[in-house]
ZADO-1210 file (C-alpha; in nm, 4 decimals, padded with zeros to 6 digits):
<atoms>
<atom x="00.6238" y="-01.9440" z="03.6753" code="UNK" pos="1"/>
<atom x="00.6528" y="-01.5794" z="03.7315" code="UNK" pos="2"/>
<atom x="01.0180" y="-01.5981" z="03.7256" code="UNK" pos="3"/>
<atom x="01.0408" y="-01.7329" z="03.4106" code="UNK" pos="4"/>
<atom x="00.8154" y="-01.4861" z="03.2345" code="UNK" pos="5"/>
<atom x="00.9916" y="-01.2228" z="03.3831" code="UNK" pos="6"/>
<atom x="01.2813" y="-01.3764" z="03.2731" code="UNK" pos="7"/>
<atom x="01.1502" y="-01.3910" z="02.9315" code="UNK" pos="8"/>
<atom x="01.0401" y="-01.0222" z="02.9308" code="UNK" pos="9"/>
<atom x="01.3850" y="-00.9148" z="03.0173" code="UNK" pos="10"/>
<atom x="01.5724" y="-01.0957" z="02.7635" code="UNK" pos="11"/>
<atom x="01.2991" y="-01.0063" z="02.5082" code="UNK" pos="12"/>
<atom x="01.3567" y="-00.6089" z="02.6219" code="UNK" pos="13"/>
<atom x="01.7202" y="-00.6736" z="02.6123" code="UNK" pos="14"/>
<atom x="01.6896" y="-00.7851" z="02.2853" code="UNK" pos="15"/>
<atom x="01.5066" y="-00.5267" z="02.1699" code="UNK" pos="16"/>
<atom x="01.7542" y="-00.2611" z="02.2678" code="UNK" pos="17"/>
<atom x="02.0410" y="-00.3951" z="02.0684" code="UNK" pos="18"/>
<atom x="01.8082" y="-00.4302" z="01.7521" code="UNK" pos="19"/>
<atom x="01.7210" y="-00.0773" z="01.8195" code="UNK" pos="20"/>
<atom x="02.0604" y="00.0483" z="01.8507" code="UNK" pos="21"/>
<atom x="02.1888" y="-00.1157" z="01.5185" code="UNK" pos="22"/>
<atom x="01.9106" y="00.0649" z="01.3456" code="UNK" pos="23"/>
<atom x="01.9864" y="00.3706" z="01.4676" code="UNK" pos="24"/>
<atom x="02.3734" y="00.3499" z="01.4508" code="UNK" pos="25"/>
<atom x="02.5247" y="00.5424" z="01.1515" code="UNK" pos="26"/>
<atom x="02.8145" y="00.3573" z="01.0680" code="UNK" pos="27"/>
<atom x="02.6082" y="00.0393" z="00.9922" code="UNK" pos="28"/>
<atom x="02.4783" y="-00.0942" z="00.6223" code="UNK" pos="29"/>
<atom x="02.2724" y="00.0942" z="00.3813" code="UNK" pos="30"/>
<atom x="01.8868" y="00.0607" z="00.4394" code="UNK" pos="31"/>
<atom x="01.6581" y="-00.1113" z="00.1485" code="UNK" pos="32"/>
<atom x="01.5218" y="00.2562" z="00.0924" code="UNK" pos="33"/>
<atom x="01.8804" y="00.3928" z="-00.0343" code="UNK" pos="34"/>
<atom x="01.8400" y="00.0711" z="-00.2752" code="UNK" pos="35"/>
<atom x="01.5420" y="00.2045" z="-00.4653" code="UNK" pos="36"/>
<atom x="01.4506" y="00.0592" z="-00.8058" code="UNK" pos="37"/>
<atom x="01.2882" y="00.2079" z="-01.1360" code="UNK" pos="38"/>
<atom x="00.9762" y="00.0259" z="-01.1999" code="UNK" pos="39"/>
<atom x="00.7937" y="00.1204" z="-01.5466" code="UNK" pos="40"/>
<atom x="00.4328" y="00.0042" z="-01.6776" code="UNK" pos="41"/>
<atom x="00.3082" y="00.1089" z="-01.9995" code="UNK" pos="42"/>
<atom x="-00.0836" y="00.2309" z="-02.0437" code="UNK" pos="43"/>
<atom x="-00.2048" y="00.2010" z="-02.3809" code="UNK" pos="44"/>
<atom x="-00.4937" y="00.5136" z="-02.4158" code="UNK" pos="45"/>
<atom x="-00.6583" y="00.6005" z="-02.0414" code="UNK" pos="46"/>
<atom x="-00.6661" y="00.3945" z="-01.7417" code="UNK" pos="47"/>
<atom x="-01.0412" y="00.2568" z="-01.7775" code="UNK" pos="48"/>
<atom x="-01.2583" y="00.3929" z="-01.4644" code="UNK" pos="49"/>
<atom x="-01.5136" y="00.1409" z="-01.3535" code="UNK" pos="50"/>
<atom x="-01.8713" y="00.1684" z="-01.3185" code="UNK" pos="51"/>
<atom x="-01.9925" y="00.1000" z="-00.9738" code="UNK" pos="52"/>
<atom x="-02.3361" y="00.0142" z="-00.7962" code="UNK" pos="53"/>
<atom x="-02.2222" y="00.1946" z="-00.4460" code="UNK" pos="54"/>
<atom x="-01.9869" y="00.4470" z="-00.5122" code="UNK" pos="55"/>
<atom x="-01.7267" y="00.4695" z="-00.1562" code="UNK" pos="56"/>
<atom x="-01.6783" y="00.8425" z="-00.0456" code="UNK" pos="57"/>
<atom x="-01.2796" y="00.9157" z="-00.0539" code="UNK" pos="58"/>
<atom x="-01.1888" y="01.2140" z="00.1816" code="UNK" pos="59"/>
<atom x="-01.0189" y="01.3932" z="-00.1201" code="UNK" pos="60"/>
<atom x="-01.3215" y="01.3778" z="-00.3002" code="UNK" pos="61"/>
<atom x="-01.3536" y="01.4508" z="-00.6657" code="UNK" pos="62"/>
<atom x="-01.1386" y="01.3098" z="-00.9584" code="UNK" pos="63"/>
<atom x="-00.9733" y="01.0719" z="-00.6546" code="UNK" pos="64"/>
<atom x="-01.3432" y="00.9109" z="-00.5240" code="UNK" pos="65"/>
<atom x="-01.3386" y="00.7747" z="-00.8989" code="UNK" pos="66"/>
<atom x="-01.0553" y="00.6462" z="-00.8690" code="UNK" pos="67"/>
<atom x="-01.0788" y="00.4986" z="-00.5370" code="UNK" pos="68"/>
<atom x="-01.3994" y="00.3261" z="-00.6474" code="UNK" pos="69"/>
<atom x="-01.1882" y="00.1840" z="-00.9978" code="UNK" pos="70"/>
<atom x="-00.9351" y="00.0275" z="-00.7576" code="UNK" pos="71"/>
<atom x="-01.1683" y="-00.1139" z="-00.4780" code="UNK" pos="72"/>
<atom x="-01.3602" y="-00.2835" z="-00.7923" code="UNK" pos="73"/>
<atom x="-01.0176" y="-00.3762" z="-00.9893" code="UNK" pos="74"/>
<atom x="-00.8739" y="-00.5360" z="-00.6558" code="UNK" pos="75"/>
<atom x="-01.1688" y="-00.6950" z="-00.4916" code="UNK" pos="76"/>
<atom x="-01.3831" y="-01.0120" z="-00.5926" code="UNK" pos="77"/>
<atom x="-01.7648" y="-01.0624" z="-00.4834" code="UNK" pos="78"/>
<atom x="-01.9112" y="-01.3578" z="-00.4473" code="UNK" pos="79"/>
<atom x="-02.2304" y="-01.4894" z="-00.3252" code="UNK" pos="80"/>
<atom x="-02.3170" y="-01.8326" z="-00.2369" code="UNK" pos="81"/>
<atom x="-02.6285" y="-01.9845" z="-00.2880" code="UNK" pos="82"/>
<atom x="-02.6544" y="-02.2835" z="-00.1221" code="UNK" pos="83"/>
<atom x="-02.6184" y="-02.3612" z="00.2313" code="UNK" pos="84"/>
<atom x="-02.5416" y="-02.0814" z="00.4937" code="UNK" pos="85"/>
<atom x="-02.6049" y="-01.7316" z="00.2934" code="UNK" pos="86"/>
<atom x="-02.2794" y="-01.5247" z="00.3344" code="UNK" pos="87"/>
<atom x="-02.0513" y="-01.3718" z="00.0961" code="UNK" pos="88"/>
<atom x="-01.6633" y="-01.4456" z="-00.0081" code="UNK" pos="89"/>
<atom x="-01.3981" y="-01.1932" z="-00.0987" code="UNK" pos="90"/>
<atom x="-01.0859" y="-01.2652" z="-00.2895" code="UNK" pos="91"/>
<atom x="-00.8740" y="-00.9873" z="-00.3757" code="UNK" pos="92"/>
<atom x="-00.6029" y="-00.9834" z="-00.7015" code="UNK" pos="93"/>
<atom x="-00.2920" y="-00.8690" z="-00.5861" code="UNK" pos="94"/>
<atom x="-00.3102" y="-00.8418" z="-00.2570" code="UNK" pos="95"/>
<atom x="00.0167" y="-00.7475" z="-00.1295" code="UNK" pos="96"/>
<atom x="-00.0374" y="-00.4238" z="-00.3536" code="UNK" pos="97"/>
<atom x="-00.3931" y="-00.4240" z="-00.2261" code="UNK" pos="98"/>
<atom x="-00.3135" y="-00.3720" z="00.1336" code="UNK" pos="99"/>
<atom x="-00.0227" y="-00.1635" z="00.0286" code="UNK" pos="100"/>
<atom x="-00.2409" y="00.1041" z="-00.1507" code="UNK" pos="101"/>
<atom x="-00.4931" y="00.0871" z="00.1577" code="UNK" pos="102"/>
<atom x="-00.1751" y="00.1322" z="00.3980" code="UNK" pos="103"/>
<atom x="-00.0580" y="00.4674" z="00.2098" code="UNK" pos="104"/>
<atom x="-00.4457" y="00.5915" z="00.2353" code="UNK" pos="105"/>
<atom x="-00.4847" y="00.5703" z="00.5517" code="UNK" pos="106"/>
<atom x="-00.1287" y="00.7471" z="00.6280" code="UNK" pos="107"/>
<atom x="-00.2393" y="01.0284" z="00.3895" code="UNK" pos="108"/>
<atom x="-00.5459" y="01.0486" z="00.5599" code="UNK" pos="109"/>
<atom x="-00.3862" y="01.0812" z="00.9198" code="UNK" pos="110"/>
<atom x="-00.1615" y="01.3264" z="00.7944" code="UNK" pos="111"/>
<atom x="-00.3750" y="01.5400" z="00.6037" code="UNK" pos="112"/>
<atom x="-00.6058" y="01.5090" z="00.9364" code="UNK" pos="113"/>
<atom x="-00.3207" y="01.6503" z="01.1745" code="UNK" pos="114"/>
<atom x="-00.1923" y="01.9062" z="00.8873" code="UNK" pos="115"/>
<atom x="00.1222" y="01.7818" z="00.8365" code="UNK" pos="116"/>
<atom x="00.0406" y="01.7728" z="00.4710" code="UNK" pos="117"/>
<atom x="-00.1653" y="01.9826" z="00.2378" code="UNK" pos="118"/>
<atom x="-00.4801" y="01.9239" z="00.0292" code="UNK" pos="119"/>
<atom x="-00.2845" y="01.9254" z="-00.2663" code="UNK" pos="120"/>
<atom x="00.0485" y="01.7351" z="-00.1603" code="UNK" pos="121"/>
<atom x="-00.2033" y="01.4532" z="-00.0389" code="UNK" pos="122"/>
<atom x="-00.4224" y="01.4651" z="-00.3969" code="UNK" pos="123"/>
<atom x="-00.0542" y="01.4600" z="-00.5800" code="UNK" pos="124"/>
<atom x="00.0367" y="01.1429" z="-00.3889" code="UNK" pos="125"/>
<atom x="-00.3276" y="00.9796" z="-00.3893" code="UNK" pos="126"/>
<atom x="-00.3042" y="01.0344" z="-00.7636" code="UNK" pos="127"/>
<atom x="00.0109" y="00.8606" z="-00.8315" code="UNK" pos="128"/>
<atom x="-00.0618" y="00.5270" z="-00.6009" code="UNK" pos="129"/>
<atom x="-00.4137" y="00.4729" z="-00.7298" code="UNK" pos="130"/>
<atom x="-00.3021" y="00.5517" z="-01.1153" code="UNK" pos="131"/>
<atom x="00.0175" y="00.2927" z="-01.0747" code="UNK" pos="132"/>
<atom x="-00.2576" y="00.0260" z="-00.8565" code="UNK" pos="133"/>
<atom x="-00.5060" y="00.0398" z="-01.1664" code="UNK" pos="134"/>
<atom x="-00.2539" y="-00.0187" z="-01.4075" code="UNK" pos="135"/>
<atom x="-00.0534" y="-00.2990" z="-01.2246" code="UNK" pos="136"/>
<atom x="-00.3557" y="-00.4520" z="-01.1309" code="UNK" pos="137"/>
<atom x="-00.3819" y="-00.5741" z="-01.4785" code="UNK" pos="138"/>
<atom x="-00.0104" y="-00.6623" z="-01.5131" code="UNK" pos="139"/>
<atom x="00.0702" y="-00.9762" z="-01.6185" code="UNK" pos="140"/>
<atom x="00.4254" y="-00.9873" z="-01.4776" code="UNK" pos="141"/>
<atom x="00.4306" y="-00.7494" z="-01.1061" code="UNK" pos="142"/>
<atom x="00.6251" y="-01.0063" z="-00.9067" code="UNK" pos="143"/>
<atom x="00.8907" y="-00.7559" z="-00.8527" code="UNK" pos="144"/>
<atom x="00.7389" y="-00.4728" z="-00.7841" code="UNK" pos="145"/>
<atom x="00.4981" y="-00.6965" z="-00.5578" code="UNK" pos="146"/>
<atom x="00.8539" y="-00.8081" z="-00.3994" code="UNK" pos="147"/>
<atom x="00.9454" y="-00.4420" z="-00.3479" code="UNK" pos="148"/>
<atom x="00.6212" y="-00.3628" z="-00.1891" code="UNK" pos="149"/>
<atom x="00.6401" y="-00.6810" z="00.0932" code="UNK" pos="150"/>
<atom x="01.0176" y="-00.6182" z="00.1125" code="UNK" pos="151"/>
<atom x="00.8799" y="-00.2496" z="00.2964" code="UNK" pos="152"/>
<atom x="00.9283" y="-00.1955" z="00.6550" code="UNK" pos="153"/>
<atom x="00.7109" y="00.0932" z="00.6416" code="UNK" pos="154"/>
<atom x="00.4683" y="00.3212" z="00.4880" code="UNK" pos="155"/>
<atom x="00.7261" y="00.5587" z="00.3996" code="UNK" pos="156"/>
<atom x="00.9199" y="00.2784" z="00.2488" code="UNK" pos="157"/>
<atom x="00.5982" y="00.1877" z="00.0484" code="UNK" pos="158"/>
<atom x="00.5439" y="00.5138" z="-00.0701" code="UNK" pos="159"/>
<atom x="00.9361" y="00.5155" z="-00.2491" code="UNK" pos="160"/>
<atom x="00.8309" y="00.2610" z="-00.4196" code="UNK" pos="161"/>
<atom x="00.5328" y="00.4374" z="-00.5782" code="UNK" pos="162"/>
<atom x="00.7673" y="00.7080" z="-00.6420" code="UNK" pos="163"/>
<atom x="01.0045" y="00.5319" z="-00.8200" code="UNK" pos="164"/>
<atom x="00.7161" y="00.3993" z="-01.0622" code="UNK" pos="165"/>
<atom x="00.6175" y="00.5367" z="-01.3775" code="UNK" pos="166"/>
<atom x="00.4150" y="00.5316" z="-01.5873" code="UNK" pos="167"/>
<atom x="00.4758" y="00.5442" z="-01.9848" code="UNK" pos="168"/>
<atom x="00.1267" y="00.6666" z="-02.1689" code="UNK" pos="169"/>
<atom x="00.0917" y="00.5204" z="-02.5230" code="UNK" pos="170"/>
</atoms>
């Protein structure tokens, strides 16, 4: 049994290597992030802020707390059942660009934590994400950016895609 797991490790390590050493190697295809597409929503007037009972502290603070609290309401559904066993249910809208949004915060967070980014460079990206989350969140048609977001191998990748998003104010 133990030679067979070893076994099993081994190939599995082997395996790893050669995945690692396509990544890596130059000569090989274009990544997904070289193939970056425009995405465009139009807001008609402000994004609407939502009024909350708790209001969730953001580590930014200011302006982006209000906006953290608009797209932890917009995203998330309460509800409470009555009958039977008391306990709550949450269903989220969206959530591929749900988990997405909480992905990038807690990268900006890390980095801002271990200085590798400034106040300001973090509140500039913050900005953008939860501004595009809002307004997609009420998006009838996001399939493809949704697609774009899943299709991410990594933060980094996700936060390309929030680049390449604007936002047209009418």
């Amino acid at each position: 049994m133990k030679k067979i797991f070893l076994l099993l490790v081994m190939i599995c390590s082997c395996f790893s290597f050669t995945v690692r050493a396509a990544v890596v190697n130059p000569d090989s295809e274009p990544s997904k992030s070289e193939e970056t597409t425009e995405f465009t929503f139009t807001v008609y007037g402000e994004i609407p802020v939502k009024k909350v009972d708790y209001a969730q502290p953001h580590f930014l603070g200011g302006e982006l707390e209000t906006k953290w609290n608009t797209f932890i309401k917009n995203y998330t559904q309460v509800s409470e059942q009555s009958i039977g066993f008391s306990s709550t249910t949450v269903r989220f809208n969206k959530p591929v660009i749900y988990n997405a949004v909480q992905k990038i915060n807690k990268y900006v967070r890390k980095s801002y934590k271990k200085k590798n980014m400034t106040k300001d460079e973090a509140e500039k990206i913050m900005n953008h994400v939860f501004d595009c989350a809002n307004v997609i969140c009420f998006e009838p048609d996001s399939t493809s950016f949704e697609q774009a977001i899943d299709d991410s191998e990594s933060v980094e990748e996700m936060l390309v895609v929030f680049e390449h998003t604007h936002l047209i104010y009418k």
